[in-house]
PAGURO-950997 format. One record per residue (C-alpha): x, y, z; residue number from 1. Coordinates in steps of 0.02 Angstrom, whole numbers, plus 50000, padded with zeros to 5 digits. Layout:
  east north    up  nr
     X     Y     Z NUM
...
This chain:
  east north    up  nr
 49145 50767 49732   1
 48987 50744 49636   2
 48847 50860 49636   3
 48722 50756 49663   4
 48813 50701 49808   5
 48820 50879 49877   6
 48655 50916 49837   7
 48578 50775 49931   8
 48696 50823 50098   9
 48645 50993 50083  10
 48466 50977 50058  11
 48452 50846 50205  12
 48547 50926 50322  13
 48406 51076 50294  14
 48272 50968 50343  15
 48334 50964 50522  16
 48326 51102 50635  17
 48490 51154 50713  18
 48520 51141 50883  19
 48561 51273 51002  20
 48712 51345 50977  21
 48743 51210 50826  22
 48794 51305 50644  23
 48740 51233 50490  24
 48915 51165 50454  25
 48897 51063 50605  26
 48729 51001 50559  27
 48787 50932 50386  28
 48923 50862 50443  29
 48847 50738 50575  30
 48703 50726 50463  31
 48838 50649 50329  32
 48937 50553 50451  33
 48789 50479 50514  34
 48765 50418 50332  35
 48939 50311 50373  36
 48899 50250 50530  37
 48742 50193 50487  38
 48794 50085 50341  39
 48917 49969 50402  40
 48880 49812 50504  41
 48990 49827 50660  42
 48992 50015 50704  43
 49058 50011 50879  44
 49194 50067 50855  45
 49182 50169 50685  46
 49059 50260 50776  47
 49182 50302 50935  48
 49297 50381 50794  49
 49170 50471 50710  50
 49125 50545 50870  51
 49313 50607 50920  52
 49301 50681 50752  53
 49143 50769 50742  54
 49226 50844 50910  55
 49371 50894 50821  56
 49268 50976 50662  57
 49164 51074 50799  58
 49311 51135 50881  59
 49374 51190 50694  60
 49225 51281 50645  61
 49215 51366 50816  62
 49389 51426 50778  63
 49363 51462 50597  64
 49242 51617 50673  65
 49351 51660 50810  66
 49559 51578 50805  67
 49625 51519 50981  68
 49787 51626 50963  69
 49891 51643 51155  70
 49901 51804 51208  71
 50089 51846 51179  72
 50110 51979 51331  73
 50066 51825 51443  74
 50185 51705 51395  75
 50354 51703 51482  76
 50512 51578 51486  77
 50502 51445 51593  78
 50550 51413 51787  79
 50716 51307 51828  80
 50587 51194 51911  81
 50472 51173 51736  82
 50618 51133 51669  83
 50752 51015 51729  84
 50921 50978 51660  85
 50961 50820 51608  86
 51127 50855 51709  87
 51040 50873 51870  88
 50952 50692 51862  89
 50986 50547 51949  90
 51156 50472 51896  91
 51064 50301 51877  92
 50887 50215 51903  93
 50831 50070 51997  94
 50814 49918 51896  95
 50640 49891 51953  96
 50565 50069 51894  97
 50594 49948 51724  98
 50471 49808 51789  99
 50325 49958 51768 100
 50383 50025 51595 101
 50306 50008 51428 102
 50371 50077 51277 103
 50244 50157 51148 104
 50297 50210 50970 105
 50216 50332 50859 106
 50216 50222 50679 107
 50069 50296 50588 108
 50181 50385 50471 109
 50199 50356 50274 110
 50349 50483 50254 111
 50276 50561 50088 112
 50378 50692 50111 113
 50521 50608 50071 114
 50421 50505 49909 115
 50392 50347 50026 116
 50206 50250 49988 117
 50231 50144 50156 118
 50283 50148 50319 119
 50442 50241 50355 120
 50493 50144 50503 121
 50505 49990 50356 122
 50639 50112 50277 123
 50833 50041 50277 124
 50895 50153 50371 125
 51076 50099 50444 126
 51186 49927 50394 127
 51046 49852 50306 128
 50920 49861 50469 129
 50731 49964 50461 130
 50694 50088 50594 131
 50561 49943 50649 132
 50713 49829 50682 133
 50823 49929 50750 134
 50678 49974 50863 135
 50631 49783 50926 136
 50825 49754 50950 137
 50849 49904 51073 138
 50691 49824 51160 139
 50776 49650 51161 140
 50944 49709 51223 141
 50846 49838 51366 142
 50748 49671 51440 143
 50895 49546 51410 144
 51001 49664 51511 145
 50897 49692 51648 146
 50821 49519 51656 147
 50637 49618 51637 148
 50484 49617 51539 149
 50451 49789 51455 150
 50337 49787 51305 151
 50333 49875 51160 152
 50168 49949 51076 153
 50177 49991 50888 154
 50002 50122 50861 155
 50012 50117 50661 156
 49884 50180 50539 157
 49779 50119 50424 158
 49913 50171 50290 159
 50061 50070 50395 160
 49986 49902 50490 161
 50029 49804 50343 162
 50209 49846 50332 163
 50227 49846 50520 164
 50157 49673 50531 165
 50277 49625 50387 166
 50428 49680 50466 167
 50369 49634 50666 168
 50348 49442 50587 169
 50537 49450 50542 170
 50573 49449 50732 171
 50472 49272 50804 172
 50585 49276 50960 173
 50503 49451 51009 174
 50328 49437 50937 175
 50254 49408 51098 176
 50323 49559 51169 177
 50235 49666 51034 178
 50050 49761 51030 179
 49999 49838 50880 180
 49855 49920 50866 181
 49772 50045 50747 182
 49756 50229 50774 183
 49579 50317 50706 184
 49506 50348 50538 185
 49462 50511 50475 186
 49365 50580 50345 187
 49479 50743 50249 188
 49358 50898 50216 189
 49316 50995 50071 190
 49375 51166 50104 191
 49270 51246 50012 192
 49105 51144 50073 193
 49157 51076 50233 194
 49098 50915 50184 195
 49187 50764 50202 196
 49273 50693 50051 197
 49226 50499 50069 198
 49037 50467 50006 199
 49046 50311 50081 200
 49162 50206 50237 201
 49220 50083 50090 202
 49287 50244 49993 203
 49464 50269 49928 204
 49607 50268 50063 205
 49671 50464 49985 206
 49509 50515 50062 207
 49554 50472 50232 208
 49693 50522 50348 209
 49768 50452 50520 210
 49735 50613 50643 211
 49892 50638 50715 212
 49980 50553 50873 213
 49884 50680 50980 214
 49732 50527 50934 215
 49849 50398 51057 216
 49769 50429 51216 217
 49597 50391 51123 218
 49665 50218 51059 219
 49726 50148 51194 220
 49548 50152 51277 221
 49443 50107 51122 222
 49566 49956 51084 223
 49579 49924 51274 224
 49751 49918 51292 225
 49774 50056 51421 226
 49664 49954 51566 227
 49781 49787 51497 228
 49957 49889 51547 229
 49865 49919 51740 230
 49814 49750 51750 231
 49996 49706 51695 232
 50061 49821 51838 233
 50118 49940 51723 234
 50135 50127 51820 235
 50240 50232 51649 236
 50231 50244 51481 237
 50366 50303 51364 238
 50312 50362 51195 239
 50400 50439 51035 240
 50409 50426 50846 241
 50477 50289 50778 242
 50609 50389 50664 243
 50697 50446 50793 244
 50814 50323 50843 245
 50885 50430 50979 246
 50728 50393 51100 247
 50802 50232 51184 248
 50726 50217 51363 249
 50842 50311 51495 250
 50843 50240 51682 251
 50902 50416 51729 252
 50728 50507 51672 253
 50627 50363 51740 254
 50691 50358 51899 255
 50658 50553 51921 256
 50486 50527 51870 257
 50476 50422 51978 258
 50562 50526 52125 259
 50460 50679 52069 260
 50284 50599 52059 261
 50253 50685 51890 262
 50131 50641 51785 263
 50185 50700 51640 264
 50366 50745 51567 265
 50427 50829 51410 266
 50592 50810 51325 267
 50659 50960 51246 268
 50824 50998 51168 269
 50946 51140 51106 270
 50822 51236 50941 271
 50926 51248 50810 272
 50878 51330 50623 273
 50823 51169 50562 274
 50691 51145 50725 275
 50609 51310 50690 276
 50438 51245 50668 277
 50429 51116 50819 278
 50339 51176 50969 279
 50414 51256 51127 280
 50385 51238 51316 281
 50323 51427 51408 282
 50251 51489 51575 283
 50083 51556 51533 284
 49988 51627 51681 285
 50090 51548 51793 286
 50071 51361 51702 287
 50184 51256 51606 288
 50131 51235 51428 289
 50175 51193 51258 290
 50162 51342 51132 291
 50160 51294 50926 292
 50173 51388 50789 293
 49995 51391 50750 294
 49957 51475 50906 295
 50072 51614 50874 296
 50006 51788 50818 297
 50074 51822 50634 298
 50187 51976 50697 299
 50270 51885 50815 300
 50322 51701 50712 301
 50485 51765 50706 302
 50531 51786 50875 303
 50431 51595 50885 304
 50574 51533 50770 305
 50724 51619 50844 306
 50817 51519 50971 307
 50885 51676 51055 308
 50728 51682 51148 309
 50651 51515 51146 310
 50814 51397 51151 311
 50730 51216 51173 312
 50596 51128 51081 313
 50489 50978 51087 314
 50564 50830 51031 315
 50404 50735 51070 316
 50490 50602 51201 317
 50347 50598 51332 318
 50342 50519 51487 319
 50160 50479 51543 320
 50103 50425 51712 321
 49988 50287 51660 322
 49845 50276 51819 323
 49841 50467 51783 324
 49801 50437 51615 325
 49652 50352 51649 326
 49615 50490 51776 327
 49620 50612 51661 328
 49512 50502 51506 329
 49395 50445 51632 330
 49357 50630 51688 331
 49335 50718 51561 332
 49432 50654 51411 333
 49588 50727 51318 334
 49548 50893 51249 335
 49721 50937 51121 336
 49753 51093 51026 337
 49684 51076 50848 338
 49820 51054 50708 339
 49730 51101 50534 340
 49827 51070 50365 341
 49785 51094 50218 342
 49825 50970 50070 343
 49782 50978 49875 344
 49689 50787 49837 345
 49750 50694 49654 346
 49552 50785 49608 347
 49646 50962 49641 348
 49514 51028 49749 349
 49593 51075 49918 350
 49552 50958 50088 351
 49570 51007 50255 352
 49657 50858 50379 353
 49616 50906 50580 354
 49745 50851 50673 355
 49807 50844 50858 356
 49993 50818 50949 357
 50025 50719 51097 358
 50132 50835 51178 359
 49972 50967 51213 360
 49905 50832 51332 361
 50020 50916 51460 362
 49912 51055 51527 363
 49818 50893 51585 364
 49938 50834 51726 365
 49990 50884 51867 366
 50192 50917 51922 367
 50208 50912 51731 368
 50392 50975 51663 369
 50495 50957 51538 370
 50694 50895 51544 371
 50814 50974 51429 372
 50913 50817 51365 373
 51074 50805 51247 374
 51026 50803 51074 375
 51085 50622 51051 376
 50916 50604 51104 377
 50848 50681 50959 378
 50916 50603 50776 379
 50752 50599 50682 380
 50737 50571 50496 381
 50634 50696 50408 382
 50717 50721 50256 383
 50825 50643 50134 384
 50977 50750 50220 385
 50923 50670 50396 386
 50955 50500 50297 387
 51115 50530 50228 388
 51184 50594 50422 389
 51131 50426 50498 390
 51189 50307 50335 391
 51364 50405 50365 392
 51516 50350 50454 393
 51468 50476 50593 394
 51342 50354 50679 395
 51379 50153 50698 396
 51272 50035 50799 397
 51316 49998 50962 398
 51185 49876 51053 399
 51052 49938 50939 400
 51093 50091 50981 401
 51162 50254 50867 402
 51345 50314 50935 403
 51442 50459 50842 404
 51598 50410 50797 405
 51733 50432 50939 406
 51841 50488 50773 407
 51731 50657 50746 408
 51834 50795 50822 409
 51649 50890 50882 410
 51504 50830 50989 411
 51399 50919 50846 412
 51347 50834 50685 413
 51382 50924 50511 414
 51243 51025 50417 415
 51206 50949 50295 416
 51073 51034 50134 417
 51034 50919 49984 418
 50921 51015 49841 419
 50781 50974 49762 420
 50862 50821 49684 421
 50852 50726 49826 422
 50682 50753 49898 423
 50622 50574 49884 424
 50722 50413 49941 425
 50740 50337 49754 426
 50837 50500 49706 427
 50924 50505 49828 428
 50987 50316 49819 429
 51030 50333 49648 430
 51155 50485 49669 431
 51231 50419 49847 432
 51246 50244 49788 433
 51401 50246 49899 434
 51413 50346 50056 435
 51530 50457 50073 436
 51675 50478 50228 437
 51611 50616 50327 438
 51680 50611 50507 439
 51794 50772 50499 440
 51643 50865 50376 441
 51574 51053 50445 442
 51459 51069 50308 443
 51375 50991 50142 444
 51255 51070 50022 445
 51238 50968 49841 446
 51131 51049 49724 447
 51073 50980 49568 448
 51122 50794 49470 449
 51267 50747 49585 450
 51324 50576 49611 451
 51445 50501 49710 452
 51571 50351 49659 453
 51650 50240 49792 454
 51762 50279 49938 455
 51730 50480 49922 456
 51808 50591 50089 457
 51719 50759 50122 458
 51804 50869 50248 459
 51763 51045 50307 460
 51625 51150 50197 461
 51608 51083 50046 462
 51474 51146 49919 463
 51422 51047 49752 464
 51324 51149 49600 465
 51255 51046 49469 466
 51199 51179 49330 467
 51027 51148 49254 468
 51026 51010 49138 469
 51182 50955 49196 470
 51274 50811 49285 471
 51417 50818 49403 472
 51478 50641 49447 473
 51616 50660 49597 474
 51742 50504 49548 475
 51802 50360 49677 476
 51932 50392 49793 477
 51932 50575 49808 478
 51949 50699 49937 479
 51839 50860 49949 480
 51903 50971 50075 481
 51815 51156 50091 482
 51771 51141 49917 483
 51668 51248 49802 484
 51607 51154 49627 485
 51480 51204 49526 486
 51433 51223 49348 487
 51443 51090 49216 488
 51599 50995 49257 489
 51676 50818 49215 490
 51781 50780 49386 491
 51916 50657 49343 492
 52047 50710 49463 493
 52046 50813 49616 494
């Protein structure tokens, strides 16, 4: 960031009094945003986005004085009745619920944390097929089935529309069927200034960020879309991230929506150690509520993580009642917990992205609960470990749809731990350039330069140690069963 630049922000922002109850952060922040919105032809809607995040930087600086931690001796576990077993649903739904459905995804994400510069729903992810097609072909089966109409909404970012489009125009036959629409545009923050990072709306895409999917409920009024689904006679909306192939639409959760007039619902599922960090559902002061991490008072993240006390967690599958949707935006709009992470820009000064989450939106809602669903429901792909489960022989597609193999002994999928190694996809492809056979595996960590020929079984634990500087190359045909290997070795027969 130039000097000049800050200068000329700082020394303009002086020359107008603050407002009551305004700090000076606030001040130079709307006095630089207003620099944006005022230099750009069609501002309409710029200008909508710059206000939702001006709200958000208010709420941040607010919190920055004073942070809006729960109060842990008020939050308790939840009610049978705030949360409902999947068990106890309906055994089936009316085909009809279906004619009121639409189906939202969550595609705004560039997956950088597994070295991706797209989308990650344009990722191969299983036989050849993108989580995007996968996606449209569970869609085409669901309405083909049922002889309905259910359409699917892609929100992407700024980062993603490209390669959505791209892989949408591969499917003509469902095109019509498909919305996509762009989420906001927001400016990252200095830390250290608290001014934003663009100098102008033109400037370079690093110095902007997509705000989360907690920014959904905004889009669908500023694009429109949410007054086109209740013209359509659309009453629900499912929503959920597009890596997680597990969300298919269930009749079974509809119809009790349905049934139990909520507004809102929640699925959660079994925490395990990987999960620590997602969100949980509590009863504070008497109301249902999603608790995350950054809400938790630093002595007690622990007992946030452990599952012995908070077993489920938010696998962000949400069920939205959409005429109470517009209630609630029409009222008084969608105030969401605040998210703030912090990132180091390619400049290596440190920016602060404010970001919200859809699920918060349930306070919002009335007869809002969550469902505790099977974890089939829940096979997201976060990591380059994530990948290798659903590339495996454990999964195969069944109507679009993952099924583990009726081979696998357990219900439960293997843990699996790749090192550093395989942090980003390119790495990872070039070591597992053939998957291995993994239906009777327990457990797999592979540290190190590993690489794996053809037609390689694992079974049981097995545990692979590439020593620094080394290369362990496991040869075709093998069998690994409760293994241990690790140093510098050359594997020719095992």
């Amino acid at each position: 960031m130039s000097a000049l630049f800050l200068l000329l922000h700082l020394l303009h922002a002086r020359r107008k009094p603050l407002k009551v109850g305004e700090d000076e952060n606030m001040a130079q922040m709307k006095d630089a945003i207003g620099h944006f919105t005022g230099a750009i032809e069609s501002p309409k809607a710029f200008k909508a986005e710059m206000k939702l995040f001006l709200r958000l930087f208010s709420s941040y600086t607010a919190q920055r004085i004073e942070r809006r931690i729960l109060d842990w001796d008020k939050i308790q576990a939840t009610t049978p009745n705030q949360v409902i077993k999947y068990e106890d649903l309906p055994a089936s739904g009316n085909v009809k619920n279906l004619l009121k459905l639409a189906v939202l995804k969550f595609n705004g994400g560039l997956g950088t944390s597994m070295g991706l510069t797209g989308a990650k729903s344009a990722l191969e992810v299983k036989d050849g097929l993108t989580f995007l097609d996968i996606i449209i072909q569970q869609m085409k089966d669901l309405n083909e089935q049922n002889a309905v109409d259910v359409p699917l909404l892609l929100m992407t970012s700024f980062h993603t529309h490209d390669d959505t489009i791209r892989v949408v125009r591969k499917h003509a036959g469902e095109r019509q069927r498909i919305t996509t629409f762009n989420q906001s545009r927001f400016p990252r923050v200095y830390k250290d200034t608290l001014l934003p990072c663009p100098q102008s709306v033109d400037d370079d895409k690093e110095k902007w960020y997509p705000p989360g999917h907690g920014d959904v409920y905004n889009a669908l009024v500023h694009t429109g879309l949410l007054d086109q689904l209740i013209a359509q006679g659309k009453e629900y909306l499912f929503v959920s991230n597009s890596d997680n192939l597990g969300a298919t639409v269930d009749d079974r959760i509809l119809q009790h929506m349905v049934e139990s007039k909520a507004e809102f619902i929640m699925e959660v599922t079994d925490k395990t150690r990987a999960d620590i960090q997602g969100g949980t559902l509590i009863n504070y002061d008497g109301h249902i509520r999603l608790l995350e991490i950054t809400q938790v008072p630093s002595e007690h993240v622990e007992d946030f993580q452990s599952a012995r006390r908070f077993k489920v967690f938010n696998t962000n599958n949400l069920w939205i009642n959409i005429k109470s949707l517009k209630r609630v935006m029409n009222h008084a709009g969608m105030g969401l917990d605040l998210i703030t992470k912090e990132k180091v820009a390619s400049d290596g000064h440190t920016v602060i992205q404010l970001e919200t989450a859809a699920g918060s939106a349930m306070r919002h809602f009335n007869s809002a609960h969550g469902v505790h669903v099977p974890r089939s429901r829940f096979l997201p792909v976060k990591t380059c470990s994530d990948l290798l489960l659903l590339k495996s022989d454990l999964f195969s597609l069944q109507n679009a749809r993952l099924v583990l193999s009726a081979e696998r002994m357990f219900a439960t999928t293997p843990v699996i731990k790749l090192g550093e190694h395989y942090r980003n996809v390119a790495e990872f492809q070039e070591r597992f350039k053939y998957i291995p056979d993994m239906i009777d595996l327990d457990h797999l960590t592979v540290t190190g330069d590993v690489h794996f020929g053809r037609n390689v079984t694992l079974r049981g634990t097995v545990i692979i140690s590439a020593g620094e500087g080394h290369r362990i190359d496991v040869p075709p045909g093998c069998t690994l069963e409760n293994r241990l290997l690790s140093g510098d070795l050359k594997l020719t027969e095992l």
